[in-house]
N, C-alpha and C positions, 0 to 999 in steps of 0.2 A: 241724445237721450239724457235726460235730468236725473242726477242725484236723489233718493229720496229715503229720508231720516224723519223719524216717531219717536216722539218725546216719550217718555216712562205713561205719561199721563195717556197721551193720545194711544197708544198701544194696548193698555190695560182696561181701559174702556172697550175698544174693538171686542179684545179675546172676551171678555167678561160678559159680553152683552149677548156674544153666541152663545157660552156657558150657562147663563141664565135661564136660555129658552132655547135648548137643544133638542128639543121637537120639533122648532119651526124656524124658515127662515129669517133674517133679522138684518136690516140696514142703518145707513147714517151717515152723518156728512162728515167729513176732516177740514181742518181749516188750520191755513197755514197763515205764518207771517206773510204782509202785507211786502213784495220785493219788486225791484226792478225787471223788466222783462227779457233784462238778458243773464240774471242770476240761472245756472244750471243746477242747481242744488236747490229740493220744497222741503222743506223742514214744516210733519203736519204735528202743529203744538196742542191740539184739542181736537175731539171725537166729540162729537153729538150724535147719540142711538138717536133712531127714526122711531121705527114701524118693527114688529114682529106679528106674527101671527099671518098676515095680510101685507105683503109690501107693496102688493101693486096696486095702491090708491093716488093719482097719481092727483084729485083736487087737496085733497091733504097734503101731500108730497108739496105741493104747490104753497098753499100755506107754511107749511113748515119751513121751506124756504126763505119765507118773507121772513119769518120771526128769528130762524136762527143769520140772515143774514143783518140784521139788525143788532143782534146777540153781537153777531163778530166784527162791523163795525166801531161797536161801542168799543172794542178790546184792542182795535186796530188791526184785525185779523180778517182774512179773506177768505169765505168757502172755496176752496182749491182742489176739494176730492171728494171719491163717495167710496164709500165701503157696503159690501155683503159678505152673509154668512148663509151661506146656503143649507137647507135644513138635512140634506144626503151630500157628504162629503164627496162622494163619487160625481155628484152633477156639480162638482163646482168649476161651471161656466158662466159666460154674462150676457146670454141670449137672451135675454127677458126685454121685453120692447118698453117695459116703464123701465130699468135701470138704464138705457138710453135715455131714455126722455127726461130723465132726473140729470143725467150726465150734461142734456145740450142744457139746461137748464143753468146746472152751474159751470156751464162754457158761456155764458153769454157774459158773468163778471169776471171769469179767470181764463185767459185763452187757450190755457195746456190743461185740462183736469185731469187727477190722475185716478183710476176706481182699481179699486183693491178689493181681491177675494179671500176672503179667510176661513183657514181651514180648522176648525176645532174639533 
């Protein structure tokens, strides 16, 4: 099992993004530094909010991918994770078959991703 540390940035982004739109659910991707594969520690240094209202669009989901993996290239950064906010705190589970699909999505560039539920 991996270590896993959120910069002030990547963090504050998360909570805030639920906060913003605490009527509805709310995704995004984490991207971490770019490491060797036998690093046990993911340090995720940036959050990029998705989708609220509607997360499960999964040709958007698609596109967004392309642009913020583009996004984290430039930065030297690697999408490494996905995060949600589920709009009832009580259903926060990750049964949703597009937050898989987003998940193998970003396992095809990072081989461990790690998806995080937050609770606000």
């Amino acid at each position: 099992m991996s270590s896993v540390k959120f910069s002030e940035n990547a963090y504050c982004k998360m909570i805030m993004h639920g906060v913003k739109y605490p009527h509805c659910s709310v995704n995004g991707l984490l991207l971490g530094k770019s490491s060797s594969s036998k690093a046990k520690e993911v340090e995720f240094v940036e959050a990029i909010p998705l989708f609220h209202i509607n997360i499960n669009l999964i040709p958007m989901a698609e596109i967004a991918l392309m642009q913020v993996d583009t996004y984290a290239s430039n930065k030297g950064l690697v999408i490494s994770g996905y995060y949600v906010a589920p709009e009832i705190a009580k259903e926060a589970t990750f049964d949703k078959i597009s937050n898989n699909r987003i998940l193998e999505k970003v396992a095809v560039n990072y081989r461990d991703p790690i998806a995080v539920i937050v609770s606000t």
